[in-house]
C-alpha positions in Angstrom: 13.4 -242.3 -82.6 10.8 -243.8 -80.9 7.2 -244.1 -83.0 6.0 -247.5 -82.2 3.1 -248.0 -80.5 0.9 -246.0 -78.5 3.8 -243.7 -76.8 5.0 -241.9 -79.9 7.6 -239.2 -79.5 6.0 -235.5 -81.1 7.3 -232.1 -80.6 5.4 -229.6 -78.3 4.3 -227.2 -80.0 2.2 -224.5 -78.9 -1.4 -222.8 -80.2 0.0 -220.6 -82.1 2.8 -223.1 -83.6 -0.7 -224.8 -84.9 -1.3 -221.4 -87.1 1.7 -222.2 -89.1 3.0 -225.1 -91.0 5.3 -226.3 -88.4 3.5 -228.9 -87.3 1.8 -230.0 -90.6 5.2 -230.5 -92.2 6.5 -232.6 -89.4 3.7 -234.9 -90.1 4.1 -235.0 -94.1 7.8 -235.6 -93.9 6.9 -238.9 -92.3 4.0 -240.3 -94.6 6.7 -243.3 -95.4 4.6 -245.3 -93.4 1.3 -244.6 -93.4 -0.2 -247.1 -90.3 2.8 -244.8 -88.3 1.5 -241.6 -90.3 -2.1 -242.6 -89.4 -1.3 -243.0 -85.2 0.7 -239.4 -85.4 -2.2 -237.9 -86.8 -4.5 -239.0 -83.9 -1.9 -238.3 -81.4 -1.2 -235.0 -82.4 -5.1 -233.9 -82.8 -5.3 -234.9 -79.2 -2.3 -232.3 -78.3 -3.9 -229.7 -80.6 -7.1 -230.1 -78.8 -6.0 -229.3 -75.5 -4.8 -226.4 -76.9 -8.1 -225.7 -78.1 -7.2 -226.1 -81.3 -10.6 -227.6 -82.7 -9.9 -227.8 -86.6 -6.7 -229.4 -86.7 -8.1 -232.7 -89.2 -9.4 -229.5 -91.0 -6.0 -228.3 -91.4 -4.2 -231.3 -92.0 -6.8 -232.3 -94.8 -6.5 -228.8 -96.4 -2.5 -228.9 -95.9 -2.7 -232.2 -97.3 -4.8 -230.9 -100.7 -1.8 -228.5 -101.3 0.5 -230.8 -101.6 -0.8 -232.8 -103.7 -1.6 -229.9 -106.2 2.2 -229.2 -106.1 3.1 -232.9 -106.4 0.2 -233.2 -109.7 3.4 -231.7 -112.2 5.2 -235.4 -111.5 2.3 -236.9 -113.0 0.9 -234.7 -115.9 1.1 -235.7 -119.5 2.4 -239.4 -118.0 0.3 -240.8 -121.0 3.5 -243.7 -122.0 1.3 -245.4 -125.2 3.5 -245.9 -128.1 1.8 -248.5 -129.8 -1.9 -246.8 -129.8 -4.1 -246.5 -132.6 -5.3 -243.7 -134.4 -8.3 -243.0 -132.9 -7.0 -243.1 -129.8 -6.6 -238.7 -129.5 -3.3 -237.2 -127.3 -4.8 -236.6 -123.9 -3.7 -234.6 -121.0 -3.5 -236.5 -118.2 -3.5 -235.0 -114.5 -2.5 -237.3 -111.4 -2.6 -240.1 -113.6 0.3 -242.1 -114.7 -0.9 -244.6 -118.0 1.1 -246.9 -119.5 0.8 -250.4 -121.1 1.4 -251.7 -117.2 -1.7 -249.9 -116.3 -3.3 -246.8 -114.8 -1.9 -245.6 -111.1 -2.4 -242.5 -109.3 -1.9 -241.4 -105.8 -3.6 -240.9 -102.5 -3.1 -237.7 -100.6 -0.4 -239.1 -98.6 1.7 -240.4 -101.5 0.8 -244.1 -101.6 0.6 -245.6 -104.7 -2.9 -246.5 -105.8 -3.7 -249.3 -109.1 -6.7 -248.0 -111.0 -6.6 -250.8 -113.6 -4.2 -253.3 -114.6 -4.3 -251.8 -118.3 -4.9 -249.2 -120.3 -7.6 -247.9 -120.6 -9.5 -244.5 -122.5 -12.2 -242.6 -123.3 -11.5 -241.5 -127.1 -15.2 -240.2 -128.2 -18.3 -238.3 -126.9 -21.4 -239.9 -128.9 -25.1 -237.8 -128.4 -28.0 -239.6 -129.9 -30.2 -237.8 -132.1 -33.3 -238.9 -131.2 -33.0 -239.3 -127.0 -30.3 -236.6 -126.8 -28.3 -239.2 -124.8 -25.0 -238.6 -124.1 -22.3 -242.1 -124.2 -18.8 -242.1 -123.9 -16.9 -244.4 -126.4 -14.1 -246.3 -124.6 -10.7 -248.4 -125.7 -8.9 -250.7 -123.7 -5.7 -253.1 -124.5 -4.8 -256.2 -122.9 -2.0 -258.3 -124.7 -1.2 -255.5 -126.7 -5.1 -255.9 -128.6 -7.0 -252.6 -128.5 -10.9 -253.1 -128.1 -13.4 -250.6 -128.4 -17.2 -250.1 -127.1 -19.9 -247.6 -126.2 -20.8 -247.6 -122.8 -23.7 -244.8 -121.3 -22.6 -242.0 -118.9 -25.0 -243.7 -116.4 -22.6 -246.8 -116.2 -19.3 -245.0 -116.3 -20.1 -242.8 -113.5 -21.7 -244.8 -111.2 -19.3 -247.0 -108.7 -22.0 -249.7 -108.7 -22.4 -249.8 -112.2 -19.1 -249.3 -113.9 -18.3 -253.1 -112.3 -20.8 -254.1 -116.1 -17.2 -253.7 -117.9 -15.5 -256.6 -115.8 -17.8 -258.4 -118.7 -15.9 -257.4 -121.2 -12.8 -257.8 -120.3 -11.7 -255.1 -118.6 -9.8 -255.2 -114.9 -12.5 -253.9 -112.6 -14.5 -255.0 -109.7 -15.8 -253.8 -106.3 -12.8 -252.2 -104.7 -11.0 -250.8 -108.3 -14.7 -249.3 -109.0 -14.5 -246.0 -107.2 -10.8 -245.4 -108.4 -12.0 -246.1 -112.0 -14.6 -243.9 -112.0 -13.2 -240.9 -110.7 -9.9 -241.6 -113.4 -12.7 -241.9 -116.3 -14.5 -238.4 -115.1 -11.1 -236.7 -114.9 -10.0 -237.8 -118.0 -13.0 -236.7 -120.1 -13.4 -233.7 -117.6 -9.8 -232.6 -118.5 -9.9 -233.0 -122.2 -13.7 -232.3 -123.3 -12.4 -230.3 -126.3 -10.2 -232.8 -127.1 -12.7 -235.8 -127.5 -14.2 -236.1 -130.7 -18.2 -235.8 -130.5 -20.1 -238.1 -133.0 -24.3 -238.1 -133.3 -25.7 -241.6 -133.1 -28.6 -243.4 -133.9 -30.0 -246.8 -131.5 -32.1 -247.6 -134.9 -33.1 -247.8 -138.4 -34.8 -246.0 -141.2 -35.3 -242.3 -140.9 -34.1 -239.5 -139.2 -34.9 -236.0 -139.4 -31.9 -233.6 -140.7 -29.3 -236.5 -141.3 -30.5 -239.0 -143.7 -31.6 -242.5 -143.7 -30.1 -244.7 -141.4 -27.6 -247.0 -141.8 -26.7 -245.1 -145.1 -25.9 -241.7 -143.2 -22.0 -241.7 -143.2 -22.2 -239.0 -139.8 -24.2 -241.3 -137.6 -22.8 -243.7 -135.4 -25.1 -246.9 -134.3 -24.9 -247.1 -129.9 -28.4 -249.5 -129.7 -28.9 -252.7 -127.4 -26.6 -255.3 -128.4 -29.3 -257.6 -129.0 -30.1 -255.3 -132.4 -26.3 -254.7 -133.0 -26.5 -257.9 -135.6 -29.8 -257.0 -137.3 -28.1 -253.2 -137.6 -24.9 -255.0 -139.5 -27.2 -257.1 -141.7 -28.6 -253.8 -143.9 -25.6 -253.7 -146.1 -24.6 -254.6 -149.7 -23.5 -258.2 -150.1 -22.7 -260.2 -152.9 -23.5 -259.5 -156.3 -26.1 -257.2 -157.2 -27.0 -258.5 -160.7 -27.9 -261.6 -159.4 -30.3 -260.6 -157.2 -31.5 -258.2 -159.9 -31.6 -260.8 -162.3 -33.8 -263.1 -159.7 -36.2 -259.6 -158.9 -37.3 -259.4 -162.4 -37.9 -263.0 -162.5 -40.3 -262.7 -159.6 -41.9 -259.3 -161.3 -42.5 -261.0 -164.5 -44.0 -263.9 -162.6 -45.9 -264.3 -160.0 -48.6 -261.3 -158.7 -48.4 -263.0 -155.0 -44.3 -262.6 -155.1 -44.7 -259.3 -156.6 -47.3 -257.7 -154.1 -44.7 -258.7 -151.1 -41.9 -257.0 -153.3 -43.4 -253.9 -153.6 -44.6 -253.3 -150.5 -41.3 -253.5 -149.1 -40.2 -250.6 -151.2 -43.5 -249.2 -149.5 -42.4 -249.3 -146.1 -39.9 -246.3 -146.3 -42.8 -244.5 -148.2 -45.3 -244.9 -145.3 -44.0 -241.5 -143.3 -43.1 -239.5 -146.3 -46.5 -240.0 -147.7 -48.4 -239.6 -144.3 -49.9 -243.3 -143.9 -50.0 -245.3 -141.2 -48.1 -249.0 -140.4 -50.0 -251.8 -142.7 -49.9 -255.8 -142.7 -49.2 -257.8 -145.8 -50.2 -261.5 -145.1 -49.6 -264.4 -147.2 -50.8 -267.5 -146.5 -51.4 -270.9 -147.7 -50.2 -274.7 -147.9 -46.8 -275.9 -147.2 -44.6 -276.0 -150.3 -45.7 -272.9 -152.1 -42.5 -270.9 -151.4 -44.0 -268.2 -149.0 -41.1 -267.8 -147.0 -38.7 -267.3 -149.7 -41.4 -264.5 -151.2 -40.7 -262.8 -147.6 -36.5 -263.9 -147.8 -36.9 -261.9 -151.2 -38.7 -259.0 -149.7 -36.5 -258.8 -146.9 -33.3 -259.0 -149.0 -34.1 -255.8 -150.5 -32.1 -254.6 -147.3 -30.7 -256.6 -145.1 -29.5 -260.4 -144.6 -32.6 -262.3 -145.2 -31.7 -265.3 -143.4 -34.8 -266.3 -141.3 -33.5 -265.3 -137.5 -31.1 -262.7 -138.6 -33.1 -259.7 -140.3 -36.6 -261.9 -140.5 -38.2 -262.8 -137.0 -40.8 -265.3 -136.0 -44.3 -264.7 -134.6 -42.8 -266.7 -131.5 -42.2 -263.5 -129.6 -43.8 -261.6 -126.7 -45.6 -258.6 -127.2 -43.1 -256.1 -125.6 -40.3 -257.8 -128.4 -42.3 -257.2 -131.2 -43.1 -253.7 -130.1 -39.0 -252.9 -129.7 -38.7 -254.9 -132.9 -41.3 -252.7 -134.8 -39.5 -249.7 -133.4 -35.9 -250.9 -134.5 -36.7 -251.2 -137.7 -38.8 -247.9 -137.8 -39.3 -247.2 -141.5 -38.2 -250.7 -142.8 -40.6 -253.6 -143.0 -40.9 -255.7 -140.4 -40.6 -259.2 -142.0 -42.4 -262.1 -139.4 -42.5 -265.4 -140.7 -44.4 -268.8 -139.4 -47.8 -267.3 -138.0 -49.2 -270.5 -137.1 -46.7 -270.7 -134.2 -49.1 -267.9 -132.3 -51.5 -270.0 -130.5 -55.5 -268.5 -130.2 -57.1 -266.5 -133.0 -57.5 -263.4 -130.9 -53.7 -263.2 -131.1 -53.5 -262.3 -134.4 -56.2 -259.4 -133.9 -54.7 -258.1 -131.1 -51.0 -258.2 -132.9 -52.3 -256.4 -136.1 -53.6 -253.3 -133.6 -50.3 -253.0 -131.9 -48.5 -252.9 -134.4 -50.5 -251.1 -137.2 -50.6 -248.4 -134.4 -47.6 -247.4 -134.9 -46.5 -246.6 -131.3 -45.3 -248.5 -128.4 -46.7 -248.1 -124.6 -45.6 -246.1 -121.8 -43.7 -248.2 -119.8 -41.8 -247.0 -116.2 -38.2 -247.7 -115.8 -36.5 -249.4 -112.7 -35.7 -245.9 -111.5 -39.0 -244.7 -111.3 -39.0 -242.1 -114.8 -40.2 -243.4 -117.8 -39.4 -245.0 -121.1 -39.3 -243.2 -124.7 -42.2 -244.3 -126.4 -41.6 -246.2 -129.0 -42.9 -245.2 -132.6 -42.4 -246.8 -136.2 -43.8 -245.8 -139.8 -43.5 -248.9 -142.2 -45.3 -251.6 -143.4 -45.6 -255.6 -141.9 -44.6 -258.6 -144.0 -46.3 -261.7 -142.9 -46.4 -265.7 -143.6 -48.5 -268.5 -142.3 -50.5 -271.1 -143.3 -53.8 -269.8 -142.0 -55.6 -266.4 -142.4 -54.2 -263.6 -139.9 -58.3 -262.6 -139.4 -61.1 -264.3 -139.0 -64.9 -264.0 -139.1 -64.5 -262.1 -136.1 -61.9 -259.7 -136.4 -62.8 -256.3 -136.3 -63.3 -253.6 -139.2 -59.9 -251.6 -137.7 -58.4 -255.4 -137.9 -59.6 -256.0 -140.9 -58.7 -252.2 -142.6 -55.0 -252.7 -141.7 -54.5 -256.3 -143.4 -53.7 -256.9 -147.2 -54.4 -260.5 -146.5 -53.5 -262.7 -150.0 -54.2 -266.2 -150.6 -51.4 -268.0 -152.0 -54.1 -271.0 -152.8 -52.6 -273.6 -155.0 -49.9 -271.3 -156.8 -46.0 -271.7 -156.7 -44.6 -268.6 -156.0 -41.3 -270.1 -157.4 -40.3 -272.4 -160.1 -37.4 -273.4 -158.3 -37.7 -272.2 -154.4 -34.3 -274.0 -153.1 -32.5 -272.5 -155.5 -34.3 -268.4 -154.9 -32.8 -269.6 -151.3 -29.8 -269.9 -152.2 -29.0 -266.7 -154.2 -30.9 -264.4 -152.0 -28.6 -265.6 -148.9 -25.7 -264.5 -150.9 -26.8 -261.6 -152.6 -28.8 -258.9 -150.7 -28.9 -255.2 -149.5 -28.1 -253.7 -152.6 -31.2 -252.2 -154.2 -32.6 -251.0 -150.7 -29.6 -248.5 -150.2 -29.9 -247.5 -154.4 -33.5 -246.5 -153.6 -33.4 -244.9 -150.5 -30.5 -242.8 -152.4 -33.2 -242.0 -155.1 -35.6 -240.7 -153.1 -35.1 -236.8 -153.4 -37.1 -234.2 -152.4 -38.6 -233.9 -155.5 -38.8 -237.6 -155.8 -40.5 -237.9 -152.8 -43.1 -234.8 -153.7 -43.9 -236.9 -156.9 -44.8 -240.0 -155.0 -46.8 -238.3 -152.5 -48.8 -237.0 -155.4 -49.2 -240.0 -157.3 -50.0 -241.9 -154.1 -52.8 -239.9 -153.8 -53.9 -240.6 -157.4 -53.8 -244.2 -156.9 -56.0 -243.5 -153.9 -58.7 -241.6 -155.6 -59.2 -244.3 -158.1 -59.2 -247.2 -155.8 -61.6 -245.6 -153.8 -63.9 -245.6 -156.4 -64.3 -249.7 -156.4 -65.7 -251.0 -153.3 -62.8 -251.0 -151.0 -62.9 -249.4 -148.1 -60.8 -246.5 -147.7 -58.2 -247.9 -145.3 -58.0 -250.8 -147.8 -57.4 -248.7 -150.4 -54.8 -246.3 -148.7 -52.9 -250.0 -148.2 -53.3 -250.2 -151.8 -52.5 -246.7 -153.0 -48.7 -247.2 -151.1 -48.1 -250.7 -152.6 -48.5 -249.7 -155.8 -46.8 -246.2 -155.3 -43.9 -249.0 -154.0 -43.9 -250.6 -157.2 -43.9 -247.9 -159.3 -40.9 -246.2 -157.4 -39.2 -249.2 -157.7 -39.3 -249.6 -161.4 -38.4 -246.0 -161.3 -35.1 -246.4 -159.7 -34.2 -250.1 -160.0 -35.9 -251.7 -162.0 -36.9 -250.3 -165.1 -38.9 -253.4 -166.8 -42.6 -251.8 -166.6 -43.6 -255.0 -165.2 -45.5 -252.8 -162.6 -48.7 -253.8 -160.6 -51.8 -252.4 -162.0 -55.1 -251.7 -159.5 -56.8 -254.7 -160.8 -54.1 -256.4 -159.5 -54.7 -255.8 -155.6 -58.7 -254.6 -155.8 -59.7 -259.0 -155.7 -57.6 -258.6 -152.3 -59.2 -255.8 -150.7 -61.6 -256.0 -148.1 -64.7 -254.6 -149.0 -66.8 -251.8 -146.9 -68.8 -254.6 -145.9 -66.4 -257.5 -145.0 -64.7 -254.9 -142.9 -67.7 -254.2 -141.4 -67.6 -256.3 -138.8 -71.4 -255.6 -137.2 -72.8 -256.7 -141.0 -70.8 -260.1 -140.9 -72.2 -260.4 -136.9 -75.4 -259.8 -138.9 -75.0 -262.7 -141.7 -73.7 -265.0 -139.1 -77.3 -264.6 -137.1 -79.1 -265.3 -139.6 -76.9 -268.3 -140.7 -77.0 -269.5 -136.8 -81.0 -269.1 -136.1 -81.3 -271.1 -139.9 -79.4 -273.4 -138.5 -81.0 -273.9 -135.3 -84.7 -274.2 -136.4 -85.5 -276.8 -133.8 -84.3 -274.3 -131.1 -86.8 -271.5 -132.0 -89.9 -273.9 -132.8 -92.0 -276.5 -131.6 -92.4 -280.0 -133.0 -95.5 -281.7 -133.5 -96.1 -282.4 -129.8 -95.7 -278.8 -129.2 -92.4 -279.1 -127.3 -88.8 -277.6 -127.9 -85.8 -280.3 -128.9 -83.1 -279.2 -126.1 -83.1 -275.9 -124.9 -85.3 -273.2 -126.3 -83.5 -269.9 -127.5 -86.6 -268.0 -128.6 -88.9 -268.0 -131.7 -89.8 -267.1 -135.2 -92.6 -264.6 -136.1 -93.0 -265.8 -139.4 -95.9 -263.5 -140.5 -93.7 -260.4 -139.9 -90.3 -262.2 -141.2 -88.7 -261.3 -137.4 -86.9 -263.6 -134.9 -86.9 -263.1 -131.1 -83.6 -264.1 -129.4 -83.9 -264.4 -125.6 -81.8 -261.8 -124.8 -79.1 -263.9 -122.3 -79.0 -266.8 -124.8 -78.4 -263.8 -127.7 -75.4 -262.4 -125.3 -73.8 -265.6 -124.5 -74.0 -266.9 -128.6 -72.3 -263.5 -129.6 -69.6 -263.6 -127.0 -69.1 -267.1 -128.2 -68.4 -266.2 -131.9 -66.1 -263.6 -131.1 -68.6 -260.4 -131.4 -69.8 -257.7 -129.2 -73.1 -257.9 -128.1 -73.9 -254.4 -127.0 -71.8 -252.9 -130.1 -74.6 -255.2 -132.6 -77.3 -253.8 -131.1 -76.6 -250.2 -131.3 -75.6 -250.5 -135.0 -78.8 -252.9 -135.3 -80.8 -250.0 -133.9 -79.6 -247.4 -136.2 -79.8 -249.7 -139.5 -83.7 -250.8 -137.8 -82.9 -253.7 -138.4 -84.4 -254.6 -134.9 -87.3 -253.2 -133.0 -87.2 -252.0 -129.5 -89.5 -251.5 -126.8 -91.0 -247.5 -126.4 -88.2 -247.1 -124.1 -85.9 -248.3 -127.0 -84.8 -251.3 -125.2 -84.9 -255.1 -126.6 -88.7 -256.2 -126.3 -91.0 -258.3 -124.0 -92.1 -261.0 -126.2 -93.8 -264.3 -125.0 -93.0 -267.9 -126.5 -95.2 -270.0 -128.1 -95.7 -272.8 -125.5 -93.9 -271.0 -122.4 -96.3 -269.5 -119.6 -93.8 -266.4 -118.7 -92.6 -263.7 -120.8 -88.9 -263.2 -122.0 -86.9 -259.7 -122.8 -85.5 -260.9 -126.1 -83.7 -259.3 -129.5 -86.7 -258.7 -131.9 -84.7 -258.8 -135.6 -85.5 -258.3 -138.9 -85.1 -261.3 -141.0 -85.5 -259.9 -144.4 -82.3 -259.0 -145.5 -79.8 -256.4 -144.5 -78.3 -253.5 -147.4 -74.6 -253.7 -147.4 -73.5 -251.0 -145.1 -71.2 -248.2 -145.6 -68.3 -248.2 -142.9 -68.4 -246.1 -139.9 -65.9 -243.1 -141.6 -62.8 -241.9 -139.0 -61.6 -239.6 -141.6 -63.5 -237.6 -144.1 -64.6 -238.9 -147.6 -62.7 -237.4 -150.4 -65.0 -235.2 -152.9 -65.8 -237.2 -156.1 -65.6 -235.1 -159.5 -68.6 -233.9 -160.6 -68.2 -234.9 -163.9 -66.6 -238.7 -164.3 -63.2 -238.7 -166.5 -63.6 -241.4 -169.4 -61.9 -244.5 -168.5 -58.9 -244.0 -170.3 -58.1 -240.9 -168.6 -58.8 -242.6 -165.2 -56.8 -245.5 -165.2 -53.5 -243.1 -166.6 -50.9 -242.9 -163.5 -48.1 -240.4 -163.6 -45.8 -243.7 -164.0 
């Protein structure tokens, strides 16, 4: 029979033969070879069109669907796997053939097609609890060694995408892609109620209606793979007496070392309680064991190994956001502040993450990101302050910022190290499991306590909240591990706490005038040939006890030292502590010696009171009648 080239012999049929299958069969029955099948095709479409037969490639394609829907019982249930694991679940298996040779299927002629060069399977349906998420859980064998990983729907389903396994080992690139994504759809497609469906979680601490995370048994970790590591580290390791024995050391010894302690207990009290993220900042000289106070803090859950749970200050502002969010409800341990370069670093780290939420951010598709958003406290090192004269009051409210001065935190710092790398995670997971409802009730309550009574020293109130949850910490932690009474008391913390006037930071731009125009006396008076040494900033109305600032050399000094000009002189104004014009602006006021008159700051150099903060939340009634002292220094623990 002649079918080479482009005289090929076909039958000639007739319009109506074109109705039936007659021709369509003819066709079929010589798919053996498809560039022959493939020149019939166009011959015979040619016939059927000058029979004004216009649909024939319809036909054929439709004819050609039918068959293959017949042929699909060859290939059902083809699943040839004797060696697979347990959690690999019996699938049904439609048009597929899988073996440990691979996946192959069929196109609509007949041909055999190679999906993959192994087996391959999707053997769960994961959902995330917080993102609602759906990822499919995969296993793979090459060399007879199963694998498993979590890949999202997004990647599996898209052509261009799916190629991201080929990283993992798995037999796929840029012509197997399409045929590997339409097997993986059909296979999940086929046996939805087959696949087991697990809830996961992409981070720690916890979550609403399933527990704590990592210590829910039902949830299922699918973060980035860059937190897969820090996610494995919260677990018990080693021997829990010894790091019991080394905690009690620490709480019967130093009241720096105990303060970190406790207020990593604190951080998964933070949401329960209704507070807000806090920093705890040690600092101090080399040698006095801060970063083994913050190992020890952070070994109360995880591997405190600096670079596996503990991070650096070396990071950029969008990792320390995701890291805050990771973490969620544990502390976030940073160690090494002095590797952040530029005081106003330090300010503007404390607000983002005492905030307690991330920003918006768009995605590369054009929708947008889940904000990020954490509840827990902030464990800090260096050997500087995180603040500085210029930080302001919502700076200085969020920071429990502790002087290590000259004290070991220590007797033997190498060897804390030591035992703390090898013994960690357990008393995290044995509180966490303590806190019950009615546990948690209780500490809310007595956090509140603590509160009341610190605010009546001269913290602030933000201060004292910080406070209030370090020393619920402690006393939660005695409660359920501990139980040594060697708790913190108020006095403890209340020589740390900022008062409402150091956290007022318009009352410290205030002392640091008066510091810089006593300072400067040459700048604001004449010597004895009536002329200014250098530059002349204003002058000094000594019968009234006022200095005049000219007003550009008073806004470039403040930007200098870190403050806000305009912010000064509006709190100035309300405190009168200077005097404006009738139009309440700064005053026209000429210099002794100068021939034209200057606008300049006109403040009062007699003193200022200490200030009560600016409140963002209302004060808390006081008892009318004060409890003797006894009665107020009792805590429910």
């Amino acid at each position: 029979m002649e079918e080479q080239g482009l005289q090929l012999a076909c039958p000639e049929w007739t319009a109506d033969d074109f109705r039936t299958e007659k021709p369509f069969e003819w066709l079929y029955e010589r798919r053996s070879n498809k560039f022959v099948l493939m020149q019939l095709v166009e011959v015979i479409a040619e016939k059927a069109g000058a029979l004004s037969v216009k649909n024939f490639r319809i036909l054929w394609k439709a004819y050609l669907e039918s068959k293959a829907a017949t042929k699909g019982s060859t290939w059902r249930s083809e699943i040839d796997l004797p060696n697979k694991p347990n959690y690999v679940p019996d699938l049904s298996c439609r048009e597929y053939s899988v073996s440990n040779d691979g996946i192959q299927t069929a196109d609509r002629y007949g041909f055999p097609i190679e999906v993959c060069s192994h087996p391959i399977l999707p053997i769960r349906r994961l959902v995330n609890v917080d993102t609602g998420e759906v990822k499919t859980e995969i296993a793979f064998t090459r060399n007879g060694k199963w694998t498993r990983i979590i890949f999202s729907k997004e990647t599996l389903a898209n052509r261009a995408k799916i190629t991201e396994l080929a990283k993992c080992g798995i037999d796929v690139d840029s012509e197997k892609a399409q045929h590997l994504v339409r097997f993986l759809s059909s296979m999940e497609a086929q046996n939805y109620g087959a696949l087991p469906e697990d809830h996961t979680v992409s981070r720690l601490g916890w979550i609403g209606g399933y527990g704590f995370s990592p210590y829910a048994e039902n949830l299922v970790f699918d973060g980035d793979a860059q937190y897969h590591d820090i996610f494995k580290s919260v677990t018990p390791h080693g021997d829990y007496d010894e790091w019991l024995k080394l905690a009690k050391e620490t709480r019967a010894g130093s009241t720096v070392a105990r303060m970190l302690l406790a207020a990593s207990f604190a951080s998964v009290l933070v949401a329960p309680c209704g507070a807000l993220p806090f920093f705890v900042h040690i600092w101090g000289g080399s040698g006095a064991g801060k970063s083994v106070s913050l190992m020890q803090a952070a070994s109360v859950w995880a591997d405190p190994e600096i670079g596996r749970y503990v991070s650096t200050h070396d990071s950029t502002a969008v990792s320390q956001e995701r890291n805050a969010g990771f973490r969620n409800s544990l502390p976030l341990c940073l160690d090494e502040l002095q590797v952040l370069k530029g005081e106003k670093s330090h300010d503007m780290t404390i607000y983002k993450l005492a905030e307690g939420a991330g920003r918006g951010r768009g995605t590369k598709t054009g929708g947008i990101e889940k904000m990020l958003t954490w509840r827990n406290c902030i464990l800090s090192t260096g050997e500087f302050p995180i603040l500085n004269e210029s930080s302001g009051a919502g700076a200085v409210n969020r920071v429990l910022e502790i002087d290590c001065r000259d004290e070991k935190l220590f007797a033997d710092g190498h060897g804390a190290a030591e035992i703390l790398r090898l013994n960690y995670g357990w008393a995290g997971k044995k509180f966490v499991q303590g806190l019950t409802p009615e546990v948690l009730t209780y500490a809310k309550e007595t956090e509140e306590l603590f509160f009341e009574q610190l605010l009546k020293s001269n913290a602030s109130e933000k201060q004292a909240r910080v406070a209030s949850m370090i020393l619920v910490g402690d006393a939660l932690a005695d409660l359920l591990i501990f139980g040594d009474g060697n708790t913190l008391s108020m006095d403890d913390l209340i020589p740390y706490l900022a008062t409402k006037a150091s956290a007022d930071q318009n009352y410290r731009a205030y002392e640091w005038l008066m510091d810089w125009i006593a300072s400067n006396p040459a700048r604001f008076s004449q010597n004895q040939y009536h002329e200014y040494s250098g530059e002349c900033w204003g002058g000094i109305d000594e019968e009234h006890h006022q200095g005049y600032i000219i007003k550009t050399v008073f806004d470039q000094k403040m930007r200098d030292a870190g403050y806000s000009a305009s912010s000064f002189l509006s709190w100035a104004k309300r405190k009168e502590l200077i005097q404006t014009d009738k139009n309440g602006q700064t005053k026209i006021w000429r210099i002794k010696g100068m021939q034209a008159n200057a606008r300049c700051v006109c403040i009062e150099m007699r003193g200022a009171k200490q200030p009560e903060p600016e409140k963002d939340e209302p004060e808390k009634e006081e008892p009318e009648k004060e409890e003797p002292e006894e009665e107020q220094e009792k805590m429910p623990f």
